[in-house]
MIDREN-921065 format. One record per atom (N, C-alpha, C, CB): atom name; x, y, z. Coordinates in pm, whole numbers, m for minus. Glycine has a CB too. Example, Ala and Ser with C-alpha at 12.3 -4.5 7.8 and 13.67 -1.06 7.14 Angstrom:
BEGIN
  atomo      px      py      pz
      N    1319    m569     780
     CA    1230    m450     780
      C    1320    m330     780
     CB    1131    m447     905
      N    1285    m225     708
     CA    1367    m106     714
      C    1290       3     787
     CB    1408     m60     572
# end
This chain:
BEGIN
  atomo      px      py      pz
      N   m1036     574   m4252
     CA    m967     510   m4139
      C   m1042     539   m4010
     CB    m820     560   m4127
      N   m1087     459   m3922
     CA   m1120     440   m3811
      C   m1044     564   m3677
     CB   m1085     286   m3804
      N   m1114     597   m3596
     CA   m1088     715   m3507
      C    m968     625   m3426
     CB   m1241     780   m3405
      N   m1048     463   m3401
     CA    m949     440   m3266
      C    m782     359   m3381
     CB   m1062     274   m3102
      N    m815     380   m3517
     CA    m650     335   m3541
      C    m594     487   m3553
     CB    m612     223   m3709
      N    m636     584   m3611
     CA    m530     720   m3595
      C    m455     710   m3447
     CB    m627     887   m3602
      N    m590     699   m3370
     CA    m522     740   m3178
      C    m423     596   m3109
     CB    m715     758   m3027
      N    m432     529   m3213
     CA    m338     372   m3129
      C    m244     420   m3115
     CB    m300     218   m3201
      N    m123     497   m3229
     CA      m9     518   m3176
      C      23     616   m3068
     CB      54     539   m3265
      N     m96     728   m3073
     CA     m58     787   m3017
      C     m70     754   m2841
     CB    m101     880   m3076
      N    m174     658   m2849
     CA    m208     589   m2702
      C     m46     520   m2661
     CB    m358     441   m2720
      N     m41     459   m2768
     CA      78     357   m2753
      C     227     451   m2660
     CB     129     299   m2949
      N     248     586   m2728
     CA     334     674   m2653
      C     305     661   m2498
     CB     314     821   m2702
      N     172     708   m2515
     CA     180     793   m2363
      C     174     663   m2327
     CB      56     919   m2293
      N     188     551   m2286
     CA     199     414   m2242
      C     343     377   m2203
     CB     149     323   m2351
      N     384     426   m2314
     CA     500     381   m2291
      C     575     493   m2237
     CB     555     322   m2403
      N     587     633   m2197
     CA     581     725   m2125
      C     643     662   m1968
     CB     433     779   m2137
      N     512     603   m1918
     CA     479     590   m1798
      C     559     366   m1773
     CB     261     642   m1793
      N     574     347   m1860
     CA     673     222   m1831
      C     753     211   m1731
     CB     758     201   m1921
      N     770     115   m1681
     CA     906      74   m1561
      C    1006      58   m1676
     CB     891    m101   m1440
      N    1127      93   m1566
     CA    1215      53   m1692
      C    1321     m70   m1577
     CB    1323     233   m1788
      N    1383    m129   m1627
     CA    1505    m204   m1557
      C    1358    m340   m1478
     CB    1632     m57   m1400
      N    1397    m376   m1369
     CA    1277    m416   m1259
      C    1185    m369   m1232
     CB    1295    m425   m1157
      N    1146    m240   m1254
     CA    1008    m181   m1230
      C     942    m215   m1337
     CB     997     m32   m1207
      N     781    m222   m1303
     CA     645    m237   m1416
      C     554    m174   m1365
     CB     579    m379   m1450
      N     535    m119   m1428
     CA     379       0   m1373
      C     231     m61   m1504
     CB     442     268   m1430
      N     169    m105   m1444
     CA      67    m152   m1472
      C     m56      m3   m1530
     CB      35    m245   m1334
      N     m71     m67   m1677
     CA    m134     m21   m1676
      C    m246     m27   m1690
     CB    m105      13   m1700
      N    m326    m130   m1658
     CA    m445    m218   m1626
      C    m485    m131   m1489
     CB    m404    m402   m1601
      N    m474     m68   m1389
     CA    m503      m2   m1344
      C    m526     149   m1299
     CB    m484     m48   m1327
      N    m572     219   m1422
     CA    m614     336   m1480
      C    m753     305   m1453
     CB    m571     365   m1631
      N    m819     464   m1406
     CA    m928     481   m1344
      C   m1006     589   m1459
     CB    m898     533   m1187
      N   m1105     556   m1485
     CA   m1218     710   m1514
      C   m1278     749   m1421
     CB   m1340     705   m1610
      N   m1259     718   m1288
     CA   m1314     806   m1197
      C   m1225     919   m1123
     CB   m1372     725   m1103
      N   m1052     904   m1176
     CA   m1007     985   m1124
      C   m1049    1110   m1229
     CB    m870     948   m1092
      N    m940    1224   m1092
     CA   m1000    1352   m1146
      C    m874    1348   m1226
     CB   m1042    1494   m1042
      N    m963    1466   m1377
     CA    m861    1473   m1486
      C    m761    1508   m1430
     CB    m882    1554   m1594
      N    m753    1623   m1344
     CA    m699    1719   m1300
      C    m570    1710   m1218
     CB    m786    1771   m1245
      N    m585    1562   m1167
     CA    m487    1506   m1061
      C    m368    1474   m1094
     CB    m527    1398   m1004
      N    m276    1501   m1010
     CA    m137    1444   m1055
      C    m169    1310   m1070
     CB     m11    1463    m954
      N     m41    1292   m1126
     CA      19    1144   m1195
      C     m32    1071   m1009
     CB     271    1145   m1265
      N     m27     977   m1049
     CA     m45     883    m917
      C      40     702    m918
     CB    m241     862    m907
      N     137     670    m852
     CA     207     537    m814
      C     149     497    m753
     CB     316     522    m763
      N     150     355    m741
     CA     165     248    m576
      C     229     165    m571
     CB      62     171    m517
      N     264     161    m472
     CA     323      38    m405
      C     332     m88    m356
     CB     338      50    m357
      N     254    m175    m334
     CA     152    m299    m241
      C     280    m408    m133
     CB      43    m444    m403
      N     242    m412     m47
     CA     322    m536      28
      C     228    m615     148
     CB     470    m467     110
      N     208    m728     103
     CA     114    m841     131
      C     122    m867     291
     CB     157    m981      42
      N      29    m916     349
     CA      53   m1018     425
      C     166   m1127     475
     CB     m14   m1060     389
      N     174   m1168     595
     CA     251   m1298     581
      C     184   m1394     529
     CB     299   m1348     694
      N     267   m1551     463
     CA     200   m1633     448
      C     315   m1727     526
     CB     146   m1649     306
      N     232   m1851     534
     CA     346   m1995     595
      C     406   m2076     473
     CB     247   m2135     700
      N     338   m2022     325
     CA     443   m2102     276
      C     456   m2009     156
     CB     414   m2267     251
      N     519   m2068      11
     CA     590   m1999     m97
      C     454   m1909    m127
     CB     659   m2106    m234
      N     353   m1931    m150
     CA     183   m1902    m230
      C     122   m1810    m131
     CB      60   m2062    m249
      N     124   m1697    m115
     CA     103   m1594     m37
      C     m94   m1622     m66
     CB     203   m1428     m98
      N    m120   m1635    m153
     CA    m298   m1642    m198
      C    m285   m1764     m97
     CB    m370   m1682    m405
      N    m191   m1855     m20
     CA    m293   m1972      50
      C    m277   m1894     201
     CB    m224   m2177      43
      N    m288   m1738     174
     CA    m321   m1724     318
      C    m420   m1662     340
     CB    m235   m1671     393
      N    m506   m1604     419
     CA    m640   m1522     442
      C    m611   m1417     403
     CB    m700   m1505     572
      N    m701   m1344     308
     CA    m643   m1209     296
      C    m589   m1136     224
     CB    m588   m1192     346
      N    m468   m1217     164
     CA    m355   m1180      80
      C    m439   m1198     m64
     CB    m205   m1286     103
      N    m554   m1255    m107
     CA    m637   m1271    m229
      C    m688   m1168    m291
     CB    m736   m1342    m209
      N    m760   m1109    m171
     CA    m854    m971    m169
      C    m721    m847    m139
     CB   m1002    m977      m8
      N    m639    m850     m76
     CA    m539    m764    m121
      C    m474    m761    m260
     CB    m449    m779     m40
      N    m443    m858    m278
     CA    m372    m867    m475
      C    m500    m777    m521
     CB    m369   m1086    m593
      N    m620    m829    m513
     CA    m726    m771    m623
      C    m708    m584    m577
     CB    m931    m856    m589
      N    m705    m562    m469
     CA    m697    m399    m489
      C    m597    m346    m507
     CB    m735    m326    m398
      N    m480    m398    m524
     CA    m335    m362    m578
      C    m349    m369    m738
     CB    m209    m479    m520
      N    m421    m442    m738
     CA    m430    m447    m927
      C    m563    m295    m927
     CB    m531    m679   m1023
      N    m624    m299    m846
     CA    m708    m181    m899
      C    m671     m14    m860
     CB    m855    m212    m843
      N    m499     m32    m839
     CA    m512      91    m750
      C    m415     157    m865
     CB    m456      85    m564
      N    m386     293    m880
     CA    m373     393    m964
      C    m189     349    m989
     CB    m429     561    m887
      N    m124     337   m1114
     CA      18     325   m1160
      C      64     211   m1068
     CB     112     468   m1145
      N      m3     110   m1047
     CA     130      11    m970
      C     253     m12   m1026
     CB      97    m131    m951
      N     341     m31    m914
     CA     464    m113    m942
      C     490    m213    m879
     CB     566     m56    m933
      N     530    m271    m984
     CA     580    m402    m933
      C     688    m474    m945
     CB     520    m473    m959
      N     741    m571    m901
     CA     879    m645    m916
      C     865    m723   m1069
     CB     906    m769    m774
      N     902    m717   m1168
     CA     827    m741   m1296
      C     930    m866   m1369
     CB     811    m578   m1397
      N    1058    m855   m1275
     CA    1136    m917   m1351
      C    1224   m1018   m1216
     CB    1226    m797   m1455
      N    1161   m1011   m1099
     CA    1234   m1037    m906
      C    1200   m1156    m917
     CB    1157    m953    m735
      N    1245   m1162    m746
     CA    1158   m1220    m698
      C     964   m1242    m656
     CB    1223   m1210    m640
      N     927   m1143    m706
     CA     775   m1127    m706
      C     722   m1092    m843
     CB     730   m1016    m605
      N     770   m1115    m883
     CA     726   m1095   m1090
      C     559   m1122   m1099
     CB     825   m1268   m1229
      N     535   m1230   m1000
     CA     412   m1295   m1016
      C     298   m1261    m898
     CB     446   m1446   m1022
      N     301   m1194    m896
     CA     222   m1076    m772
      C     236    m927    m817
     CB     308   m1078    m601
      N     106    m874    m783
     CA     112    m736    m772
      C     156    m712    m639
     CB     m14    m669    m803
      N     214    m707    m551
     CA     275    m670    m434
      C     431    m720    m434
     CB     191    m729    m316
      N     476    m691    m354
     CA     578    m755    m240
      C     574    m834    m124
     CB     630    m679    m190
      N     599    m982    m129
     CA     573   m1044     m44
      C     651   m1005     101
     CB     588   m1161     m95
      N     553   m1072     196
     CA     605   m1029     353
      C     725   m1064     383
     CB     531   m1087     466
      N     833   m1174     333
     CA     931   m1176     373
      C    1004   m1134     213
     CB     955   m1307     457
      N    1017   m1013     165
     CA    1075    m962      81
      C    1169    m859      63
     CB    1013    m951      36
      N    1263    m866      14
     CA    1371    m753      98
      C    1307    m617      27
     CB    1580    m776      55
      N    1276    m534     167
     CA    1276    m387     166
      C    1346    m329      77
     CB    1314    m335     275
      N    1491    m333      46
     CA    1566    m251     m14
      C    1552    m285    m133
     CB    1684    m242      24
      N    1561    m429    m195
     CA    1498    m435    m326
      C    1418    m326    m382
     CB    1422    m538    m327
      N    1272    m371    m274
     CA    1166    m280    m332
      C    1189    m167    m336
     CB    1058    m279    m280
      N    1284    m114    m308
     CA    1309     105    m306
      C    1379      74    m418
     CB    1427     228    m151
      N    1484     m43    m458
     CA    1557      m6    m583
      C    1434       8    m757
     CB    1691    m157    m594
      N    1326    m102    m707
     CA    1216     m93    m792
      C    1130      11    m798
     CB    1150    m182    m775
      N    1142     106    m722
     CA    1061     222    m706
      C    1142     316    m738
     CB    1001     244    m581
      N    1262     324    m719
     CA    1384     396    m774
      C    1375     410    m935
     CB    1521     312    m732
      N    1370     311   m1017
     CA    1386     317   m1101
      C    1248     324   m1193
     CB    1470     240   m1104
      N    1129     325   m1115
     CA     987     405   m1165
      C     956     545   m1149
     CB     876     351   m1101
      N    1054     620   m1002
     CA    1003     725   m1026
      C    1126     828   m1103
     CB     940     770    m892
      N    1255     738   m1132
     CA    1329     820   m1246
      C    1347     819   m1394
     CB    1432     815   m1222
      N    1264     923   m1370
     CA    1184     969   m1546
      C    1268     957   m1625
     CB    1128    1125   m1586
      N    1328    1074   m1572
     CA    1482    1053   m1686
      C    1614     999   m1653
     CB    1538    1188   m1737
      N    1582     909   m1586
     CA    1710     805   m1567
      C    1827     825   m1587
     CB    1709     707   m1631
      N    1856     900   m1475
     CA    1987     999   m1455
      C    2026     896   m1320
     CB    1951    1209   m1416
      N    1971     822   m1250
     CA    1975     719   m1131
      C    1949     780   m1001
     CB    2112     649   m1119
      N    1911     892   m1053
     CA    1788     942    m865
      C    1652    1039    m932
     CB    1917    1116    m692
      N    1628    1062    m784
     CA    1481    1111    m850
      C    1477    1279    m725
     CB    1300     939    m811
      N    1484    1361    m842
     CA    1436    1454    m827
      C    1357    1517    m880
     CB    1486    1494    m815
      N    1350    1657    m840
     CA    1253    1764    m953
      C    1248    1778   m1077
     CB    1268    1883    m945
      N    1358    1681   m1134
     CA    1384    1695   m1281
      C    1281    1591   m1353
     CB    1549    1660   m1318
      N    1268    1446   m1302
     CA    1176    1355   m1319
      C    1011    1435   m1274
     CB    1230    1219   m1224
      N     911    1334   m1333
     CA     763    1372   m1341
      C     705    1441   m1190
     CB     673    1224   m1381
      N     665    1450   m1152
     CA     581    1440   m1052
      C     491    1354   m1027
     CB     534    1520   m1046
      N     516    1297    m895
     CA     427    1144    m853
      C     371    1219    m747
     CB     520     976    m797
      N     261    1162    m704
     CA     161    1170    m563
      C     205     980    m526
     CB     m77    1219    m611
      N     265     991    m442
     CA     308     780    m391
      C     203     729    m300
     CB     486     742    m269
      N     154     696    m347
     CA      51     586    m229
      C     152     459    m237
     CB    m153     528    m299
      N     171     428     m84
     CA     250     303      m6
      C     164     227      72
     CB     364     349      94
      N      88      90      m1
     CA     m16       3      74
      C      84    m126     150
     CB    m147     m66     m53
      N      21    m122     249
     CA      40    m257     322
      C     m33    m292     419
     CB     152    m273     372
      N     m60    m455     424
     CA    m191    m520     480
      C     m45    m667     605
     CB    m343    m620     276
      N     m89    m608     707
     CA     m89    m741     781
      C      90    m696     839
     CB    m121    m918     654
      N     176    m783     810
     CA     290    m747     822
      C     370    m693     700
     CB     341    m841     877
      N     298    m664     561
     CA     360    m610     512
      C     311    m435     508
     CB     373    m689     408
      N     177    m398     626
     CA     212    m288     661
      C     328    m231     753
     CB     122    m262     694
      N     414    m283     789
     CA     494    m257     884
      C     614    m273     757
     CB     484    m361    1033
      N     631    m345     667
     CA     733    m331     562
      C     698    m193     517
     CB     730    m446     443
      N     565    m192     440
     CA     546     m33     396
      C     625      88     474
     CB     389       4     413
      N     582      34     585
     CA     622     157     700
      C     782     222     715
     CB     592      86     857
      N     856      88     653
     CA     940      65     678
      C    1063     149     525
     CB     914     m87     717
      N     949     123     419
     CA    1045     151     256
      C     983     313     266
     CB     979      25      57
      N     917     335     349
     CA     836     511     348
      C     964     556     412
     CB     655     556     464
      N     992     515     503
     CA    1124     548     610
      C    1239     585     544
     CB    1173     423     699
      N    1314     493     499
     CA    1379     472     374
      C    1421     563     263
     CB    1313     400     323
      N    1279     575     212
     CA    1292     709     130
      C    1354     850     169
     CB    1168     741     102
      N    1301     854     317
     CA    1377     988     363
      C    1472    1003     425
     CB    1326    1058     422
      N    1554     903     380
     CA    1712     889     420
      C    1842     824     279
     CB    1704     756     569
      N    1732     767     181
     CA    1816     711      76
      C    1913     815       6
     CB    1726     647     m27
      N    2015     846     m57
     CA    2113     930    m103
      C    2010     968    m257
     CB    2290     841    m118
      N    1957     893    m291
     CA    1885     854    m464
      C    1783     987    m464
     CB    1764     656    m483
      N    1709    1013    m351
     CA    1599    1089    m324
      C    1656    1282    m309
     CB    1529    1009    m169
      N    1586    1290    m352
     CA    1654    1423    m327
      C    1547    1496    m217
     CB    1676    1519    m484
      N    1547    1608     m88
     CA    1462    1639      13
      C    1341    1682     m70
     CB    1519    1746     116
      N    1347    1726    m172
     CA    1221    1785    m244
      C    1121    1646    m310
     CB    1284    1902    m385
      N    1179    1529    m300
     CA    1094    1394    m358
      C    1075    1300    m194
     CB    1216    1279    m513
      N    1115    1338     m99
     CA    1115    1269       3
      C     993    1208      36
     CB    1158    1336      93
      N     903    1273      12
     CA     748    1278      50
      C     661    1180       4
     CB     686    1395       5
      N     587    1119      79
     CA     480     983      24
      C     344    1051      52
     CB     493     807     127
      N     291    1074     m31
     CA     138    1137     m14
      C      40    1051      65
     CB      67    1159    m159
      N      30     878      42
     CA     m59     829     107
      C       9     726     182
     CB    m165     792      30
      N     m10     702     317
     CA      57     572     354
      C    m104     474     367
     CB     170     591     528
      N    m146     357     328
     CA    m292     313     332
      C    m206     148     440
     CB    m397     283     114
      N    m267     161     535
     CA    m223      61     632
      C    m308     m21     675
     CB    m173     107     735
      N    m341    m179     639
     CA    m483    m265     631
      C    m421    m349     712
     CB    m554    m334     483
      N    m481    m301     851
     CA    m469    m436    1019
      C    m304    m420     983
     CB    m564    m686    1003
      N    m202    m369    1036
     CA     m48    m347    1008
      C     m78    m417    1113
     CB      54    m206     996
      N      58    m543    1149
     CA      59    m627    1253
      C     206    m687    1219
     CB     m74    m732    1260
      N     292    m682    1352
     CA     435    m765    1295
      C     477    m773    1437
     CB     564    m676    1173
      N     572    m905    1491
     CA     615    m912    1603
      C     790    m938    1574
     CB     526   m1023    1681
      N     815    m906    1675
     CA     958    m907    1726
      C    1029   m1054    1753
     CB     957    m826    1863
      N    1136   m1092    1678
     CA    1164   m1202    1748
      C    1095   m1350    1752
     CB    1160   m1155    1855
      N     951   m1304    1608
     CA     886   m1413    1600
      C     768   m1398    1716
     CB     986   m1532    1614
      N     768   m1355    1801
     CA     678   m1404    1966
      C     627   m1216    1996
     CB     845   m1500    2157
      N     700   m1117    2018
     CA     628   m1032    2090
      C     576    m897    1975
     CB     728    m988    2223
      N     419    m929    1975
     CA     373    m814    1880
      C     385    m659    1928
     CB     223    m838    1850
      N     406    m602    1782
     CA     483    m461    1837
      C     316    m373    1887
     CB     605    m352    1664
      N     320    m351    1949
     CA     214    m209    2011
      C     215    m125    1924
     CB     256    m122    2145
      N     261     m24    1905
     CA     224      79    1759
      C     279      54    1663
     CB     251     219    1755
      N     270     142    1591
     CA     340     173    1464
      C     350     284    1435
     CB     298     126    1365
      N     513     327    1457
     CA     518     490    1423
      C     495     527    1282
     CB     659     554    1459
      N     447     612    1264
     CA     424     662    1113
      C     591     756    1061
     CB     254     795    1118
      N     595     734     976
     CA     741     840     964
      C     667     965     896
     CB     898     771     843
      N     766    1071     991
     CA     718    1187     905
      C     704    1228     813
     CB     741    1249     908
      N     754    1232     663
     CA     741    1242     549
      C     617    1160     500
     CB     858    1212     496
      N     514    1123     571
     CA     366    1061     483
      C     309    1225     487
     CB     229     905     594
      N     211    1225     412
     CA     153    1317     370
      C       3    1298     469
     CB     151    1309     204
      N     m82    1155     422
     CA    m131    1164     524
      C    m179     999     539
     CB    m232    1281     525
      N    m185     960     665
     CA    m225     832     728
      C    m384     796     715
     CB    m185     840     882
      N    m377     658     590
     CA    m546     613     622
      C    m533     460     712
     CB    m655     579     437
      N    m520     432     811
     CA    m514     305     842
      C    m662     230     894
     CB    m405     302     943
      N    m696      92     833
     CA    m820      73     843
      C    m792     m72     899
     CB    m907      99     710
      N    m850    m124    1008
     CA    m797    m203    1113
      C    m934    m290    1143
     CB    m733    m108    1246
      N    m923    m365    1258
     CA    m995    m463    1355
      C    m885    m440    1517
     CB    m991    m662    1268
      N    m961    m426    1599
     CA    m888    m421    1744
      C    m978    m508    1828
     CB    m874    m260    1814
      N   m1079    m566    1779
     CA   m1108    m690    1890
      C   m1160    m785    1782
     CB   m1235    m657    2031
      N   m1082    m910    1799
     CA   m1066   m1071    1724
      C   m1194   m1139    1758
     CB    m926   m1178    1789
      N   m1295   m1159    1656
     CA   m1412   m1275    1658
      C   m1349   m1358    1720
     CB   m1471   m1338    1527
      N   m1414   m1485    1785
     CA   m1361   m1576    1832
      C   m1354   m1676    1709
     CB   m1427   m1614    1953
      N   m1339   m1695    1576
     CA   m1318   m1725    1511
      C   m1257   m1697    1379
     CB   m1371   m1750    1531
      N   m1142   m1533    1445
     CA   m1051   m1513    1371
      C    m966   m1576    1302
     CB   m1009   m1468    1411
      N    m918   m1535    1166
     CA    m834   m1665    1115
      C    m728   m1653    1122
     CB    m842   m1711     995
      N    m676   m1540    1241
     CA    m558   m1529    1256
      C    m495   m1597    1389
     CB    m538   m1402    1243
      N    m625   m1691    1452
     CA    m574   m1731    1580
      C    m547   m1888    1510
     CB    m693   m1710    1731
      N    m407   m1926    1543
     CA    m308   m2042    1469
      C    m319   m2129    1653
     CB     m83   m1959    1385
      N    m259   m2228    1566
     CA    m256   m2306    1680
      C    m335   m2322    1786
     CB    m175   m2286    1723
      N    m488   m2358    1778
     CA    m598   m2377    1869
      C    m522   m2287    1953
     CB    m644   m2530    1924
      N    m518   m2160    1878
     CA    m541   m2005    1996
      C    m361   m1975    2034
     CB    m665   m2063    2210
      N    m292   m2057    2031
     CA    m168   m2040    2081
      C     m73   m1902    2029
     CB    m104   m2171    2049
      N    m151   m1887    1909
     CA     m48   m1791    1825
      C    m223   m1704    1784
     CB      86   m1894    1649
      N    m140   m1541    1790
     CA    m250   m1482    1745
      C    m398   m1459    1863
     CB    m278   m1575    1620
      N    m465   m1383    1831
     CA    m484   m1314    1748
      C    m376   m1201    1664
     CB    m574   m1274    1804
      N    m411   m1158    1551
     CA    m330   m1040    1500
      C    m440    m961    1460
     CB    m221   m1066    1380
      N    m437    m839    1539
     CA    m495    m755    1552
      C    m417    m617    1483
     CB    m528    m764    1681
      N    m516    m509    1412
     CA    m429    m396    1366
      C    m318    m317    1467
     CB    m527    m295    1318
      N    m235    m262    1439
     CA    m166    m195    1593
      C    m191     m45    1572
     CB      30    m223    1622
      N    m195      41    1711
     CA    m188     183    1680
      C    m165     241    1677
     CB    m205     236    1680
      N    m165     371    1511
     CA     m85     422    1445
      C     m47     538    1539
     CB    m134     447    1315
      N      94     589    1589
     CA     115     707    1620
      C     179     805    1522
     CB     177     699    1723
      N     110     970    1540
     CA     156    1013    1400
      C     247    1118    1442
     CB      36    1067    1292
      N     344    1177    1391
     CA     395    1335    1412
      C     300    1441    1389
     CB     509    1371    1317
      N     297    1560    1407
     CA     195    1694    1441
      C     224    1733    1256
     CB     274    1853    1605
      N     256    1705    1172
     CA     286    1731    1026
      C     205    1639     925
     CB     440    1709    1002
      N     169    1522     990
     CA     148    1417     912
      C     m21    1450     975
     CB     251    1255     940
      N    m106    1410     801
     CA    m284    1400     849
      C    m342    1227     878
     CB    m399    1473     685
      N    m370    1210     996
     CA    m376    1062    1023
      C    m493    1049    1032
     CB    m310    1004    1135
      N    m590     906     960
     CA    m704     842    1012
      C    m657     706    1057
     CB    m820     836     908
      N    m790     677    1170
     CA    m771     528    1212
      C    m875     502    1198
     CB    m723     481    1338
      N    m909     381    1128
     CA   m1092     354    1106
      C   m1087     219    1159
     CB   m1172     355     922
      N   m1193     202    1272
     CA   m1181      67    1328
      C   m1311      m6    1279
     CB   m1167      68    1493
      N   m1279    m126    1264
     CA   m1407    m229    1218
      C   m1502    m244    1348
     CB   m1349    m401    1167
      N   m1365    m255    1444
     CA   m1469    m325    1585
      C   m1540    m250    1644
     CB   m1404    m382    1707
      N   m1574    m145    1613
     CA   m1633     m15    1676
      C   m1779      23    1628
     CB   m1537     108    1640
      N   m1795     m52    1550
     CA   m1955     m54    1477
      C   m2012    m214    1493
     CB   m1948      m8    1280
      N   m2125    m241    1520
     CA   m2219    m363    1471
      C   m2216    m417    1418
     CB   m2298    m373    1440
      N   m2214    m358    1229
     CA   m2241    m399    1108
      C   m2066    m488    1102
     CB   m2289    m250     986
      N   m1961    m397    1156
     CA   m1855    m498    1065
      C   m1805    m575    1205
     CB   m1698    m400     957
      N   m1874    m582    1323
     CA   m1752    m605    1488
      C   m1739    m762    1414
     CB   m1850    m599    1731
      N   m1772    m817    1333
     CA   m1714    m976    1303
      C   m1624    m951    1195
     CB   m1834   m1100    1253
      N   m1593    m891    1141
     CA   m1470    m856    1074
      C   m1286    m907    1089
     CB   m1483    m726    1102
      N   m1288   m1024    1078
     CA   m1167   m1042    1137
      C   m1036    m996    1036
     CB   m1163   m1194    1179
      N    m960   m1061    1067
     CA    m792   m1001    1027
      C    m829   m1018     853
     CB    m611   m1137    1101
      N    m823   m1168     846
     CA    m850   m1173     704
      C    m970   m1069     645
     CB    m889   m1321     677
      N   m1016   m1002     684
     CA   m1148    m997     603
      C   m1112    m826     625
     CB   m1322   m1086     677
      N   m1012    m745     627
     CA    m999    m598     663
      C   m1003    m527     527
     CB    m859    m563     747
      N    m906    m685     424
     CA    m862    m623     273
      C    m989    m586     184
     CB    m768    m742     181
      N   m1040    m700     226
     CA   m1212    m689     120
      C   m1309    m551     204
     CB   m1348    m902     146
      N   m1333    m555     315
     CA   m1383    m444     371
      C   m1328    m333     338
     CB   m1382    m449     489
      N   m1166    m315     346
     CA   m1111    m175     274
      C   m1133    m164     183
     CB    m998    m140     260
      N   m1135    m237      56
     CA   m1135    m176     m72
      C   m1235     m88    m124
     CB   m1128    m265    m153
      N   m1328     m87     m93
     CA   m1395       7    m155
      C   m1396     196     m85
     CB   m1539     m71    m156
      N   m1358     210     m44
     CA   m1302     318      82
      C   m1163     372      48
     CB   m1285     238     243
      N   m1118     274      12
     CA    m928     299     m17
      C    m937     366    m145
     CB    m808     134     m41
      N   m1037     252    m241
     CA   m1055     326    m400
      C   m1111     457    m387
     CB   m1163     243    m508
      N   m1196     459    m336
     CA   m1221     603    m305
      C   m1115     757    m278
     CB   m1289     579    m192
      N   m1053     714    m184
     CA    m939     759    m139
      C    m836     803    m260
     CB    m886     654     m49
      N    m818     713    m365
     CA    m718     737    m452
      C    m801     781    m524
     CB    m630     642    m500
      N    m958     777    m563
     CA   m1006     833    m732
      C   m1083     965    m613
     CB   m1160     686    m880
      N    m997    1057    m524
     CA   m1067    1140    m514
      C   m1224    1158    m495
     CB   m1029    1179    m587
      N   m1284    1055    m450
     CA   m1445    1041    m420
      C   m1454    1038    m281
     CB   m1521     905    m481
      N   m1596    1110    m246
     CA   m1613    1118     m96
      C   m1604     984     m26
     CB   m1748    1180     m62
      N   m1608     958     118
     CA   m1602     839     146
      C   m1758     797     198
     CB   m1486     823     244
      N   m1743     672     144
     CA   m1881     579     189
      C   m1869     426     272
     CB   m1960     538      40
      N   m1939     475     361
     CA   m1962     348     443
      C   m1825     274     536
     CB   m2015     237     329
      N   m1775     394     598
     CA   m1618     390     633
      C   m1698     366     788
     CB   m1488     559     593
      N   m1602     275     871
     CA   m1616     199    1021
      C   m1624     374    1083
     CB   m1441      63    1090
      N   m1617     373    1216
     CA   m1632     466    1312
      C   m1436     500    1289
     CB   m1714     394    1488
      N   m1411     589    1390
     CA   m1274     648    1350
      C   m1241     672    1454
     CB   m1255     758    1263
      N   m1080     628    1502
     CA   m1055     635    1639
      C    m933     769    1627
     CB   m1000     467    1708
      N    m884     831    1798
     CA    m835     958    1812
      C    m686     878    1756
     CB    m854    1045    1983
      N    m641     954    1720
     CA    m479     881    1664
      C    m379     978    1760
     CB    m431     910    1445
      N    m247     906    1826
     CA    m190     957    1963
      C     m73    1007    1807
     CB    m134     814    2143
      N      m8    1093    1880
     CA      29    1198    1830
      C     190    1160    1905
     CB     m72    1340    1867
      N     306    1214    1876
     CA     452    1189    1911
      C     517    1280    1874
     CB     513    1080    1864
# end
């Protein structure tokens, strides 16, 4: 008998181990050999861009984001939602949903909360565009939900690609507070718009959308990596932050030094 039929079943366990159960799906198409053996278990999260209509891929951006949500360590996803058909959460997607889908990935033993009794996760929480400001938003969340217990409160990575969201439709927000419970802040941005950003709508009327900046608490470890601050990427517009991050972000999660990361701005502190 063949080495890889003895080990199928036993692959088949630990697979099914790590399953969503109810609405959650944890992918396991995105398992790394570059992580370290050594590392905790690792989740994510993903929440997209806006788009203007149902097809989030017909917007800039949101393409090259799906592809690094599929490459990033235990995703979850809405498997059975409204987003079944995406690795993310779309931008106009209810927040609380997504904590009930994460709820029910990080309880192991499905007792209906998640404490010390369930596995141990390290949570990376991605969001690109305005669904960094959703991210921002289900990180928050966590450290107030009844489900969580203070010892699971904690999100190890918040990864924030150009976070951008306005008020009211019309006035874009200026920062973005980080909530205290991140572990630590990578946000990787653009702060000055090519003149042929694809985020300027309406012959210029709407937009630019530019990353906003991150303020952190004195607990939380924050980077800000700006595109516009170097040569090589200052044409880098909104759309183009997801494909520029990915290889930097992967890094980030498989524990590898970083390469070829923009210049890095002082992050204001609160």
């Amino acid at each position: 008998m063949k080495l890889r039929s003895l080990l199928a079943p036993a692959l088949a366990s630990v697979t099914m181990l790590f399953a969503g159960a109810g609405c959650a799906m944890q992918s396991d198409e995105t398992a790394s050999t570059d992580e370290d053996a050594n590392a905790r278990v690792q989740m994510t999260m993903c929440f997209s861009g806006r788009s203007l209509g149902d097809d989030p891929y017909a917007s800039g951006g949101n393409s090259e984001f799906g592809a690094l949500c599929k490459a990033m360590p235990g995703l979850v996803h809405d498997a059975a939602g409204h987003d079944a058909a995406y690795p993310f959460f779309r931008w106009n997607s209810n927040v609380d949903h997504a904590l009930d889908v994460l709820v029910v990935a990080l309880d192991t033993n499905h007792d209906g909360v998640v404490t010390n009794m369930d596995t141990p996760v390290d949570l990376n929480v991605v969001g690109y565009s305005w669904g960094g400001f959703n991210a921002r938003d289900l990180i928050a969340k966590i450290a107030t939900d009844h489900r969580f217990s203070p010892s699971r409160h904690g999100v190890a990575r918040f990864i924030a690609l150009d976070p951008y969201r306005t008020d009211d439709l019309v006035f874009a927000k200026v920062e973005m507070d980080v909530p205290a419970n991140v572990g630590t802040l990578w946000e990787f941005r653009h702060t000055v718009a090519p003149k042929d950003d694809c985020s300027r709508i309406a012959w210029g009327l709407v937009g630019p959308f530019t990353g906003r900046t991150p303020e952190c608490t004195g607990s939380t470890v924050c980077h800000d990596f700006d595109f516009s601050l170097q040569a090589a990427t200052v044409n880098v517009d909104h759309c183009g932050v997801p494909a520029h991050a990915t290889r930097p972000v992967l890094e980030i999660v498989r524990n590898q030094p970083l390469t070829g990361t923009p210049p890095e701005r002082r992050v204001n502190r609160i």
